[in-house]
N, C-alpha and C positions, 0 to 999 in steps of 0.2 A: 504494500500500500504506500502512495507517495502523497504525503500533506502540504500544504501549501500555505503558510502566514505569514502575514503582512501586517505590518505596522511602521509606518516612516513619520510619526511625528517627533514630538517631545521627548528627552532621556527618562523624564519622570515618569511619563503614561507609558513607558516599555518596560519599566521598572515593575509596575501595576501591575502588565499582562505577564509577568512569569510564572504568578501561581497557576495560568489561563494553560499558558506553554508546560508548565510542569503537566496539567492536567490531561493533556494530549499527547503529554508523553507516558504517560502511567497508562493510560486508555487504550492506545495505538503502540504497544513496546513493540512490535516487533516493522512499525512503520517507519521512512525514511524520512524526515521531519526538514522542510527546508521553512526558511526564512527572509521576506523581505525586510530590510531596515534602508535608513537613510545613512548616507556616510554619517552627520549628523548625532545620532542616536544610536550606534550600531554598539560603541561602546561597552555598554548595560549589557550585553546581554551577548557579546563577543568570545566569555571562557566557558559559555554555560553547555553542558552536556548533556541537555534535553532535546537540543537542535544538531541536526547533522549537517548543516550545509547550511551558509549566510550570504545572502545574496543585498548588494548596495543596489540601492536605485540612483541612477544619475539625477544630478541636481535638475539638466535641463530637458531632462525626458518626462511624457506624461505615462500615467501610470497605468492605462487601460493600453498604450502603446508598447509599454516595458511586458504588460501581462501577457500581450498578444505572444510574446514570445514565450513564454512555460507554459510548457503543454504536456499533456498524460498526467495531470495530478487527476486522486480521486475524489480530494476532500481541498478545499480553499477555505480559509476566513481571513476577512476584514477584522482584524483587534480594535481597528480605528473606525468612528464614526466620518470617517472623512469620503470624498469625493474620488481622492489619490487612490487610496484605499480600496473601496468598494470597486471603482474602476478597475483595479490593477487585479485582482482577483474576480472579475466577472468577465474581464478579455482571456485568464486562463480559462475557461469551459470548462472548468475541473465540473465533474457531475452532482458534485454538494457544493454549491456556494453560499456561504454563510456570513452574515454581517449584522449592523445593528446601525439606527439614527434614533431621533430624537422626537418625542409626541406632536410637540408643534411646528417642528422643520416639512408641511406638508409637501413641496417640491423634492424636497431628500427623500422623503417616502415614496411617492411613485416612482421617481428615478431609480430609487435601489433596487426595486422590482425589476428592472430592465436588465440588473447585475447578477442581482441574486434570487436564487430560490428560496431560502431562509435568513428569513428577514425579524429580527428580533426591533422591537420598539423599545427605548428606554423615557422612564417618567422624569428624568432632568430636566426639569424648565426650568431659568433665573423667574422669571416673572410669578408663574404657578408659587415657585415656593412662597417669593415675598406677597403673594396674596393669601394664602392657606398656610398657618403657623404651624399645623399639625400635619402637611404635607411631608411623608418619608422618602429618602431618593436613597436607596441603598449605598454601600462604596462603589465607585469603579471597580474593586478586585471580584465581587461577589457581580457586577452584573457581567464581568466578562466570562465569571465563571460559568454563568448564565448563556449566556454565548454560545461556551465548545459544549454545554450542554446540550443544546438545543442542533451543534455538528454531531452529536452522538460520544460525548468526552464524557463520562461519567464517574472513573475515579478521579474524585475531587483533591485537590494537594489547595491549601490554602496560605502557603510559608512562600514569601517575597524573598528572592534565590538572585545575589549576588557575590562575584567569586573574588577573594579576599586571599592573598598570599604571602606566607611571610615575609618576603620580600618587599610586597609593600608595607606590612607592619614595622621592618626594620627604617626603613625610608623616611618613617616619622616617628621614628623609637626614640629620637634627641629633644622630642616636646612635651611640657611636662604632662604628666600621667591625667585622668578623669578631669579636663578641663571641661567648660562651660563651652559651646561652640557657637560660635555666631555668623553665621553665613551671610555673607552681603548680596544680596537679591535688586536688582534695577525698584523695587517697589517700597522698596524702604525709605527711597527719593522722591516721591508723587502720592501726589492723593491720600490724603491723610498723614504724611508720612515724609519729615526732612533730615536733608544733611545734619542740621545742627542738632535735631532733637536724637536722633539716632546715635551722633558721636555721644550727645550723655547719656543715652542710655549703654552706652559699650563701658564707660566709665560709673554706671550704677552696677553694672553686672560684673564688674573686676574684683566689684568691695563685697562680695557675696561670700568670699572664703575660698574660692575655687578656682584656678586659673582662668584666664580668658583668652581662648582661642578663635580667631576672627580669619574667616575664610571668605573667599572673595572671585565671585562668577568672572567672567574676562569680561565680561561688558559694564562692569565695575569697578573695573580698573584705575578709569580716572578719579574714584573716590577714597581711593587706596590712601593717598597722600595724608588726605585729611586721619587718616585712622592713625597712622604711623606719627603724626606730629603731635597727636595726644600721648604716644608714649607706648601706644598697641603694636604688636607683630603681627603682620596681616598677612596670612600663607596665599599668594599670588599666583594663581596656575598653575596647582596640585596638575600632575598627569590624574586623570580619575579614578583612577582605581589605590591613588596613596588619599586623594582625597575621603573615598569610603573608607581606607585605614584610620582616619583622623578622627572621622564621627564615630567608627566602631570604639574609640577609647575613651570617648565624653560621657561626660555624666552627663548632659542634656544638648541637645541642639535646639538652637533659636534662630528662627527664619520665618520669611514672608512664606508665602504660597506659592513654592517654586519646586523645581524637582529636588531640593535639598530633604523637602518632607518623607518624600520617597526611601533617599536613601538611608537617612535615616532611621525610616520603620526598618529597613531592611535587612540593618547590621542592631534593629532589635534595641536602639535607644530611646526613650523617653522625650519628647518633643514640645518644644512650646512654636505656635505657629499663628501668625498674625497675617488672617484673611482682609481681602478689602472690604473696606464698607459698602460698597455696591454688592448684591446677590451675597452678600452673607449667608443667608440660608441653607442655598444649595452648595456654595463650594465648599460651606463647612461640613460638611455632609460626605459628598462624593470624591473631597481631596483629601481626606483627614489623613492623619498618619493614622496605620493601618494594624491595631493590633499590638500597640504598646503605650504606656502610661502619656497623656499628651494633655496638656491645655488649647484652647483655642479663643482667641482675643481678635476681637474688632477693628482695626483701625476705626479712627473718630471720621465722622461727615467732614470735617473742616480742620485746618491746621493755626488753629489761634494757641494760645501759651499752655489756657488751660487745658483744651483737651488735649494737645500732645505729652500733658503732663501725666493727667489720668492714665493713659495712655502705658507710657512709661510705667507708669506705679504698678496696673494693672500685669505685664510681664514679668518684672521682677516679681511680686508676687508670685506669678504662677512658675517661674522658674525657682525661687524657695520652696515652692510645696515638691515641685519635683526631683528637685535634690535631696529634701529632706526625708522622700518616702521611706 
């Protein structure tokens, strides 16, 4: 049997689908299991031995044009609600093509009909939740599991599976031990959320007892500066896989809503994680860290003194309870 998955977005959301990918491997053992990713995101999911074969998609190819070329699978999914996605595994013809969009994406709905034969619907709406306070939108890990359920993937594996080697433990064996980690995310900067009030808070989290280790996305690079003139070491483009050595040795990770969440459920630490104030509802929901001790805090509507203070208060708190468990 030859399987067919695809996912080229985010590193975080490919992080997500590995219980999905474990699941089709446990299901399918003696199937040949390939993979599309994006160069991009290929990373995550690059030493895992669930997959036999990883296939990049070019940056400037389209995806129902790249799919035209794999052919003789018998089984396809879409892990992505995407376009790429659905496309690229409905131009293979594999004879189970399987995908998922979204309740009120109605356009995505018929179109994926055109792709796929098993078409799963997910109940994520931003708007639905912020109207219905008691609206539930399961994690991503459990609707994808939902997914290869529905390709016929029935031993369920629910453990978020990234590969961690001594080597890269040794690689950041020179920093101190169960730091605090603070990952700089583009969103710590906009909307609700600035340069200045960020830097105090990296200097409210130092006096906590516990080192402070500040890690820093490349497209945050030019903010690096400011961390380093308060007196902070800011680990500058980790290769990734010494970056997951970094979180795997903290006693808590603190980040915005980016794929740091991911990682960190995944090496199994404790998370504090400050979603936007827009769609609150549902991304606390369906991005949460996944299965291990975590707080989840708001960004404020507006960046006046006082709410970024709250604000502020509000994490160190939840980062004290999570140390202190």
């Amino acid at each position: 049997m030859k399987i067919l998955l695809s996912r080229t977005d985010r590193i975080g959301d490919l992080i997500l689908s590995t219980p999905a990918i474990a699941t089709v491997r446990a299901s399918f053992p003696g199937a040949h299991v390939t993979m599309v990713t994006s160069p991009y995101n290929r990373v995550a999911v690059e030493r895992n031995t669930d997959l036999d074969e990883l296939i990049d998609l070019p940056r400037e190819v389209r995806g129902d044009a790249f799919g035209a070329g794999l052919r003789d699978y018998d089984l396809a999914i879409a892990l992505a609600p995407r376009a790429t996605d659905i496309g690229l595994v409905g131009a293979s013809r594999a004879r189970v093509r399987v995908g998922y969009t979204y309740t009120r994406r109605w356009f995505a709905r018929m179109t994926a009909r055109l792709s796929l034969n098993r078409v799963m619907i997910s109940p994520a709406d931003p708007e639905l939740c912020e109207r219905d306070p008691n609206r539930i939108v399961p994690h991503e890990v459990d609707q994808l599991l939902e997914l290869v359920a529905l390709a016929g993937a029935t031993t369920r594996v629910t453990t978020l599976r990234l590969d961690v080697t001594d080597d890269d433990r040794r690689a950041v064996a020179h920093l101190p031990g169960e730091p605090v980690g603070l990952h700089l995310g583009q969103r710590w900067f906009s909307s609700g959320s600035t340069l200045e009030s960020t830097l105090q808070l990296a200097g409210e989290l130092a006096q906590l007892g516990a080192p402070l280790a500040v890690s820093c996305a490349a497209e945050c690079d030019e903010y690096a500066q400011a961390f380093e003139a308060r007196g902070h070491t800011v680990l500058r483009s980790l290769p990734f896989h010494q970056w997951v050595a970094l979180f795997e040795r903290a006693r808590c990770v603190v980040t915005v809503d980016t794929g740091a969440t991911h990682v960190a459920s995944a090496v199994r630490r404790p998370t504090l994680v400050a979603f936007e104030h827009r769609y609150f509802r549902l991304n606390s929901q369906e991005w949460a860290p996944y299965r291990v001790p975590s707080v989840l805090v708001r960004k404020p509507g507006s960046e006046d003194d006082t709410a970024l203070a709250e604000f502020r208060a509000q994490i160190v708190s939840g980062v004290r309870e999570l140390i202190d468990a």
